[in-house]
N, CA, C and O of each residue as an XYZ file, in Angstrom:
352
protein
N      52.132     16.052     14.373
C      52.097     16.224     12.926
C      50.657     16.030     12.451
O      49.992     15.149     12.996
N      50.043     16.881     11.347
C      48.606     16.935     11.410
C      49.107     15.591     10.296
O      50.164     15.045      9.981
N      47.325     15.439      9.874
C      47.254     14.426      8.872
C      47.377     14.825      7.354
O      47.159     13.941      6.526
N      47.634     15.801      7.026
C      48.111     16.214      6.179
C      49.460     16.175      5.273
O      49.755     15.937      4.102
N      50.281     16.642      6.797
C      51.815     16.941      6.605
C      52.359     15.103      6.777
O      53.410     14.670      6.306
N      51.163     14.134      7.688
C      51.550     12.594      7.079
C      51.460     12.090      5.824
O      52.296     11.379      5.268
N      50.067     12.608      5.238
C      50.366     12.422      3.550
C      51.180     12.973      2.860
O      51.806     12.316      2.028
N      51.371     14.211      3.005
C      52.356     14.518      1.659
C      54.169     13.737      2.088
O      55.118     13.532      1.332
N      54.032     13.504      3.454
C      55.305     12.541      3.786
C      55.224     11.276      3.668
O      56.192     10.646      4.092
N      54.357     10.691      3.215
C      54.155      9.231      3.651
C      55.102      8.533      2.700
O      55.259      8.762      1.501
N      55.727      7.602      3.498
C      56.764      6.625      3.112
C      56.257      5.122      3.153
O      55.996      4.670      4.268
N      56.152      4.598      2.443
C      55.338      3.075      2.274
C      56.714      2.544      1.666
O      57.660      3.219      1.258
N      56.589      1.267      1.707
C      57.836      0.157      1.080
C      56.901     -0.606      0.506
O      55.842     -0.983      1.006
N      57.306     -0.810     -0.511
C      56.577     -1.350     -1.923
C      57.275     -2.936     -2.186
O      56.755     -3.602     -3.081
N      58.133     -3.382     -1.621
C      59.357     -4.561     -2.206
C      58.273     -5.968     -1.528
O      57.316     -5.770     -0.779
N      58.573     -6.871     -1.852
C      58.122     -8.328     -1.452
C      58.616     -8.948      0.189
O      58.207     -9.926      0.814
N      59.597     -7.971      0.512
C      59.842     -8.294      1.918
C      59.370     -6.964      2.964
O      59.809     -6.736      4.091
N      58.407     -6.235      2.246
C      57.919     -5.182      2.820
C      56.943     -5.802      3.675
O      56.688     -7.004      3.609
N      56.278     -4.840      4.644
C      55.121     -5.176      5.477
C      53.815     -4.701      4.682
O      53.795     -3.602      4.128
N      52.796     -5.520      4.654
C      51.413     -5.088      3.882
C      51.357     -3.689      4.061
O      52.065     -3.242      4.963
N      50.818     -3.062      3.542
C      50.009     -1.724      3.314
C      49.098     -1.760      4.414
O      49.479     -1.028      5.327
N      48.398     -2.151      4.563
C      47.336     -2.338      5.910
C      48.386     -2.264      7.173
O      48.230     -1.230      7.822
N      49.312     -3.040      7.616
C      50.463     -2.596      8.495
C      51.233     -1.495      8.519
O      51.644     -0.951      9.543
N      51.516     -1.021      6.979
C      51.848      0.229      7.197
C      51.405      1.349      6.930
O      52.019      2.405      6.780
N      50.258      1.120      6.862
C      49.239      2.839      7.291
C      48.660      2.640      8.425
O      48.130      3.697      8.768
N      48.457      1.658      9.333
C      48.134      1.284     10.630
C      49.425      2.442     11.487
O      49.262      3.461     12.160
N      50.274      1.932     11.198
C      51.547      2.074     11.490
C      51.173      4.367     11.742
O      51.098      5.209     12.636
N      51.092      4.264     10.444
C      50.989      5.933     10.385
C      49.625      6.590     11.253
O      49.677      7.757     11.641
N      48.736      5.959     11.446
C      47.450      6.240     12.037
C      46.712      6.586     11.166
O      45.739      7.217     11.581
N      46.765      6.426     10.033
C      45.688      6.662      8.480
C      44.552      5.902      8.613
O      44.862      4.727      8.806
N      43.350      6.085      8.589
C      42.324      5.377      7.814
C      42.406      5.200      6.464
O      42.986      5.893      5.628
N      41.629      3.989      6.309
C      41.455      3.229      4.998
C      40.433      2.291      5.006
O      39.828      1.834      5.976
N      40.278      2.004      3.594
C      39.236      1.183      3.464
C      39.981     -0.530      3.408
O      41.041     -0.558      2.784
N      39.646     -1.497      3.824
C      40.236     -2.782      3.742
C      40.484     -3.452      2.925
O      41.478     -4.162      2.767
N      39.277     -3.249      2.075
C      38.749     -4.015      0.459
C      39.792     -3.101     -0.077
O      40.857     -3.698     -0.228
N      39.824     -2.133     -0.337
C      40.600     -1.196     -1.628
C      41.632     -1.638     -1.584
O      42.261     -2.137     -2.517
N      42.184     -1.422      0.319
C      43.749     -1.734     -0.049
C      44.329     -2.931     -0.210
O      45.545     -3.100     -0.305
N      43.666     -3.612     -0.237
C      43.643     -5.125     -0.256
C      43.886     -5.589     -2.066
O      44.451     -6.612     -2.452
N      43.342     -4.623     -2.849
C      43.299     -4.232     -4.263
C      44.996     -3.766     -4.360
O      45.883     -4.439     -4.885
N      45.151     -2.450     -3.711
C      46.796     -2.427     -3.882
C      47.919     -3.218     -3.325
O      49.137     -3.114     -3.474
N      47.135     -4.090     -2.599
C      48.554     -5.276     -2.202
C      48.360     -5.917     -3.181
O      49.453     -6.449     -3.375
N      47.517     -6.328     -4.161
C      47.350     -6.931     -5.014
C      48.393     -6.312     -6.370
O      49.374     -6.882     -6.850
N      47.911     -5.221     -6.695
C      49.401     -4.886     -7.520
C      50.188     -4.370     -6.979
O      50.841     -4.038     -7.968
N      51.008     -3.790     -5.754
C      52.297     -4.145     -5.651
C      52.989     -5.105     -5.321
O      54.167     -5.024     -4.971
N      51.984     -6.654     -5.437
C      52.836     -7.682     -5.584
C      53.279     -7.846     -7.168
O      54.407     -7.945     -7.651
N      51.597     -7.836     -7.986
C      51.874     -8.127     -9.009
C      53.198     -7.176     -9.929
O      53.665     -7.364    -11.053
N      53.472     -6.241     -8.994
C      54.490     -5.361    -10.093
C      56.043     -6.125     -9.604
O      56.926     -6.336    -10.434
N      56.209     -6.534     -7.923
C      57.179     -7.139     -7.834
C      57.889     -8.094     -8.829
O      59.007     -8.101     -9.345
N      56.412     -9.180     -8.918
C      56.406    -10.335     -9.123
C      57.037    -10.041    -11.101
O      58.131    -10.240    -11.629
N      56.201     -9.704    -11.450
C      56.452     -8.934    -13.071
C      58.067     -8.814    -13.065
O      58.768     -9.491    -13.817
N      58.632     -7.788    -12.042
C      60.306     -7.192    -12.183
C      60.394     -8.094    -11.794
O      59.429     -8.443    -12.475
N      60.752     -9.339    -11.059
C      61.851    -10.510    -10.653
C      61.261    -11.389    -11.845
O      61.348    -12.600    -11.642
N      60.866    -11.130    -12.657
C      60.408    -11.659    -13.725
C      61.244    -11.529    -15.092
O      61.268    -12.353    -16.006
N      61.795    -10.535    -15.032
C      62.454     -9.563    -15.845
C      61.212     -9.221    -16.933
O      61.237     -9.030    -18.148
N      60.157     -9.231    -15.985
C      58.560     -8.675    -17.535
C      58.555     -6.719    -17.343
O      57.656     -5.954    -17.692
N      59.548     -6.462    -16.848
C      59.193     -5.066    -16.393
C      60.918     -4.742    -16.201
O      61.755     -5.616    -15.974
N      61.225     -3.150    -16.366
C      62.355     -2.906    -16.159
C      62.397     -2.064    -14.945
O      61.435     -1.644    -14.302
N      63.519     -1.900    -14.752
C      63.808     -0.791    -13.426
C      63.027      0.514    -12.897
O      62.562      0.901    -11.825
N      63.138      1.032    -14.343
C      62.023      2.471    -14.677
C      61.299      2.221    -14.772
O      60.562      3.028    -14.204
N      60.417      0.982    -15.472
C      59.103      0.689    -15.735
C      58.874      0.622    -14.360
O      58.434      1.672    -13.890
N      59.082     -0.533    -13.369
C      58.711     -0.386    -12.051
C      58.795      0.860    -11.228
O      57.733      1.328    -10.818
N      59.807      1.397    -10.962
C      59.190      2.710    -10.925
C      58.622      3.352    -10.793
O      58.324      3.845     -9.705
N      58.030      3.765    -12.317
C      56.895      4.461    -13.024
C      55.136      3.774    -12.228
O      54.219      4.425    -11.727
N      55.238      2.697    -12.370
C      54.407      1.834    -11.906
C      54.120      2.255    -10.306
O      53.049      2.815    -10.075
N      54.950      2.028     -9.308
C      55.332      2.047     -8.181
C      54.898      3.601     -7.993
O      53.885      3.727     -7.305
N      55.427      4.713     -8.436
C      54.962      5.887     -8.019
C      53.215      5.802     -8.366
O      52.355      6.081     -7.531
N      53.011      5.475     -9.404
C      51.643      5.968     -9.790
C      50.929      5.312     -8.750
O      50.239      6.067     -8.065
N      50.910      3.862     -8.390
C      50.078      3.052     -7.417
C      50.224      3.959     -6.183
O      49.146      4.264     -5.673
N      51.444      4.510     -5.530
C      51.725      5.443     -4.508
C      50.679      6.317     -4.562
O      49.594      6.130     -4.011
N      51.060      7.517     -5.385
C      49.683      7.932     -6.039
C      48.526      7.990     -5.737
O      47.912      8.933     -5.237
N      48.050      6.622     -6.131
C      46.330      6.135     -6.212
C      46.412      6.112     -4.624
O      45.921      7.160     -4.206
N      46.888      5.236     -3.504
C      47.048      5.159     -2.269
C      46.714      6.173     -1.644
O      45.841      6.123     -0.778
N      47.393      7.365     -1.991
C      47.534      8.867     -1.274
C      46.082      9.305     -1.297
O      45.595      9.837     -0.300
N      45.343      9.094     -2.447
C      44.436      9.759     -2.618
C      43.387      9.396     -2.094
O      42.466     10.144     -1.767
N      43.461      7.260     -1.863
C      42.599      6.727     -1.479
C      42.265      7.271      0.350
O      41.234      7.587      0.943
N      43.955      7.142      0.828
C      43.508      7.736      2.240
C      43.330      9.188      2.638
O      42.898      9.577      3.723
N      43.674      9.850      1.736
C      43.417     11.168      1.933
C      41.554     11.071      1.580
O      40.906     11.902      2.216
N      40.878     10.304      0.811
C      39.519     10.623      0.835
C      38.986      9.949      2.144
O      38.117     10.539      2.787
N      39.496      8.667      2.593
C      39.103      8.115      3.880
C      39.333      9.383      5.256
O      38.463      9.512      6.118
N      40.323     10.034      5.258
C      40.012     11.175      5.828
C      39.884     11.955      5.943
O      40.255     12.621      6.909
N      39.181     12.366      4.858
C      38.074     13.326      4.565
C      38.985     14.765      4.550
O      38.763     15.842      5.103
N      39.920     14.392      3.826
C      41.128     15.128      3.596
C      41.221     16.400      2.046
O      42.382     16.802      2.111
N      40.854     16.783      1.385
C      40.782     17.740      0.255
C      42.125     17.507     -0.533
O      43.202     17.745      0.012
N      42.037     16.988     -1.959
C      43.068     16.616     -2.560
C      44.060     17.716     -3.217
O      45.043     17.600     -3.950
N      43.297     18.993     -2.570
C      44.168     20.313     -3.329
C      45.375     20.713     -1.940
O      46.461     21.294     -1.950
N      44.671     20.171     -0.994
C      45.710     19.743     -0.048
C      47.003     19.180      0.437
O      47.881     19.324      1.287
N      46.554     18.320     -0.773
C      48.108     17.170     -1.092
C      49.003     17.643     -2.117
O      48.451     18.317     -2.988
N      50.138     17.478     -2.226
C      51.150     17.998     -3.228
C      50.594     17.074     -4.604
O      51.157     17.188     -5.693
C-alpha cells in the first residue's frame, strides 16, 4: 500500500485508553515530527478530558476530533513530502 492510500485510510483512536499518536503512526510507518505530535496528544487529551467533563457534547467532540484528525493528516502528509491535493 503506497503512502498515500495510508493517509487517506488512516485510522487513529482518539479515546484516553488509546495508544499515543507517536505509537500509532509508528505503527503505520508514517513519519512525523515529535514536538508537533506531542502538541496533538496534547489536545486529544484535552478534548477527552473536556467530554468526561460534560464541558463538551457528543457532536462537539466530534467536530473537534475530526478537525484535529485533519490537522494530523496534513502534518504527516507534509513530513512525507506528500502533496495535499493528494489527500481527500
Amino acid at each position: 500500500m503506497s503512502k498515500e492510500q495510508v493517509l487517506e485510510n488512516l485510522c487513529l483512536y482518539y479515546g484516553l485508553l488509546a495508544d499515543s499518536l507517536k505509537k500509532q503512526l509508528k505503527e503505520h510507518g508514517l513519519k512525523f515530527d515529535y514536538v508537533e505530535i506531542e502538541k496533538f496528544e496534547m489536545c486529544k487529551e484535552s478534548i477527552s478530558t473536556l467530554y468526561i467533563q460534560g464541558l463538551l457534547t457528543e457532536s462537539q467532540k466530534i467536530k473537534f476530533v475530526n478537525k484535529l484528525h485533519s490537522k494530523i493528516v496534513r502534518h504527516v502528509a507534509k513530513c512525507e513530502n506528500l502533496k495535499p491535493q493528494s489527500l481527500k
